[in-house]
C-alpha angles and dihedrals in degrees: 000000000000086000096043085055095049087046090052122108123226085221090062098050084049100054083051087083098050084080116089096204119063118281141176134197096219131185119225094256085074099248126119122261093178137336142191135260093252086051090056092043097046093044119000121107113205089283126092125272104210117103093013129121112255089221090062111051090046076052092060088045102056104260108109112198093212105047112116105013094297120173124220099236086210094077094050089045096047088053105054101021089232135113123289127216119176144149125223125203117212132167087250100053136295124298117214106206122194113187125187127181108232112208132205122222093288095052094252119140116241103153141038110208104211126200130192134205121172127198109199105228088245093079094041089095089050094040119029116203129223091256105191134108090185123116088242102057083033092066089035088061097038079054088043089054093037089058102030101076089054136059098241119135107265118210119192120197125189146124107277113277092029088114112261099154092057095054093048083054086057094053094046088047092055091044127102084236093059092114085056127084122284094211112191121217118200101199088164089057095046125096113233091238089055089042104096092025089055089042104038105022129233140244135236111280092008090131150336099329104002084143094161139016110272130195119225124235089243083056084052102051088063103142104008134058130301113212106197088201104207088006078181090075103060105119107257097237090059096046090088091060097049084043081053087053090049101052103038108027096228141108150190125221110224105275090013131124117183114076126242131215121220126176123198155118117283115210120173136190133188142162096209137084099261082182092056087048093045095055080043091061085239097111124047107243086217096049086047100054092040085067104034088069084129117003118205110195107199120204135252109254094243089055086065100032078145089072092050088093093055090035099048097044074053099060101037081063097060091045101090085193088066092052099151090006124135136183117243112236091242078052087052090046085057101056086037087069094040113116089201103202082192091060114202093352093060098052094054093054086060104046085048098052093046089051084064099047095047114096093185140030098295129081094208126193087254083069087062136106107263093240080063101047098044092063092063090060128090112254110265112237118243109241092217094051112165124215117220113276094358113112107168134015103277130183118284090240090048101054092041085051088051088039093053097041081053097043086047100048091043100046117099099202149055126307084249097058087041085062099046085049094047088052088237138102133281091241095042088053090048088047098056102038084061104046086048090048078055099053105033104013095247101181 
């Protein structure tokens, strides 16, 4: 540590406090070489910073590095020499942590710039973090922060309950509209005959009931982001409006005439497979290629089980019914093995309904759903169990006499090496292929 700091140049202790958020030049051995005023403010704790462990002065502050299953991004990031982007869960609040490799002249990495950014738990509610360690979410959140910052069509594609929404919070988030509205559209949950009149807007008068003038929710996503949530699901004869929309940017309110111009970020999700719908003629190929600018494919829960710890302690924090509650590990082993073909949402149904079954501070594998509980059981044994080529209950004699004509006609070597493999002597063996040559007139 004495050379890196020899080696350190006043330049580089001073950008630290351009940034706003906490950060912390850090060595690889884990200990603090400088750090900002927001850092100081955020964790220290009177003492200086200098020489000490990371881990051990977010420690001090509250935020335990490994609660929950968190993992230190500096290992993964001294192993691969690339950036690091991770979320840590503690019982105070999330920490966002944003770690980058800094190289000296020969490419060599000497030092791990470290930022911070915490969410009180009281906001997790409010603002939901991207909770995962896995290699999967891992690579969903480094393609969420390589889009944000653009204007690009983001398409999302994932089972239902995967978290698409939320990703499509965290784009938004990292984009330069992220002051303007995030307006959700439901296009699952539309009738066909509100579609146009909830996207584009009416006039008064337009139609039956048309009492009042009424904006769109393309018209009020001016200046923010539109999620198209199951994108799949737009009625195919009003795809070529919302293409025209797309191209132009530009609309019509039903029984309107003059355009309007909207400017926005598009941002789609669906669970189903917009290709497949495409070669069916169910999907319109232009439509199709005017979203999928950047496609994000999130993973199946049980592709990242690794993440259930994280996620669970997450969710637990947003149920106000499992205020103080926490999982038993043999609880965590159960939903470690669950395959959850509802994905996130599920989990959270059954957090929520064990929340509601414990009586004291543990969440045990009786407060689970049956299905979850019965995989951690050992198989019961079928009491009319067959053994192979065995169909009804035969005479001892008679099954060793089958067993031995078998076990003579399929053996490749001598009687001596039979018997060795039969566990048995030379001379048993020869007894009792003779007195089976005798009885049933074995060659």
């Amino acid at each position: 540590m004495t050379d890196l700091l020899k080696q350190l140049r006043p330049e580089m202790t001073s950008l630290l406090d351009c940034f706003s958020t906490p950060a912390v030049l850090l060595c690889g051995d884990y200990t603090v070489l400088a750090a900002n005023q927001a850092y100081r403010r955020a964790f220290g704790d009177g003492k200086p910073l200098q020489g000490r462990r990371c881990a051990e002065i977010m420690a001090e502050a509250g935020f335990s590095c490994q609660q929950s299953g968190n993992h230190c991004p500096l290992d993964t990031c001294q192993q691969t020499g690339e950036d690091q982007h991770v979320v840590h869960t503690h019982t105070s609040g999330n920490t966002q942590i944003d770690l980058y490799p800094i190289r000296n002249e020969r490419a060599e990495v000497v030092y791990f710039l470290e930022l911070l950014n915490t969410i009180p738990a009281d906001a997790t509610h409010a603002t939901p973090a991207m909770v995962g360690q896995s290699e999967a979410w891992r690579e969903v959140v480094r393609l969420i922060r390589r889009v944000g910052p653009g204007d690009a069509a983001v398409l999302l594609l994932g089972e239902s309950g995967t978290g698409k929404e939320l990703a499509a919070a965290a784009v938004h988030q990292a984009s330069h509209l992220s002051h303007g509205p995030f307006i959700t559209v439901d296009c699952s949950g539309l009738p066909e005959t509100l579609f146009e009149s909830e996207l584009f807007g009416h006039e008064k008068g337009a139609f039956t009931g048309a009492h009042s003038r009424k904006t769109g929710l393309v018209e009020a996503a001016t200046g923010g982001t539109l999620f198209l949530d199951e994108v799949g699901d737009i009625p195919l004869n009003l795809q070529v409006k919302l293409l025209r929309l797309l191209e132009t940017g530009t609309f019509r309110r039903v029984g309107g005439v003059e355009p309007i111009r909207s400017r926005f970020r598009l941002i789609s999700a669906t669970h189903r497979h917009l290709e497949k719908m495409v070669a069916e003629e169910r999907f319109r190929q232009d439509l199709y290629y005017r979203i999928n600018t950047f496609p994000i494919a999130l993973p199946a829960l049980r592709d990242r089980l690794d993440d259930v710890p994280l996620l669970a302690a997450a969710i637990l924090q947003r149920i106000p019914v499992a205020k103080g509650l926490q999982l038993h590990a043999d609880t965590l082993q159960l939903l470690g093995q669950y395959a959850f073909p509802g994905n996130i949402r599920e989990l959270r149904n059954i957090l929520e309904r064990a929340a509601l079954l414990a009586d004291e501070h543990w969440i045990l594998p009786q407060h689970l759903p049956p299905a979850l509980q019965q995989q951690g059981m050992p198989p019961k044994q079928d009491k009319h169990e067959k053994i192979s080529g065995v169909d009804a209950i035969v005479p001892l004699a008679d099954l060793e006499a089958q067993y031995l004509r078998w076990a003579r006609s399929t053996f490749g070597g001598d009687r001596r090496s039979l018997a060795v493999r039969l566990g048995v002597s030379e001379r048993t063996l020869y007894r009792k292929l003779d007195a089976l040559k005798e009885a049933h007139g074995l060659e």
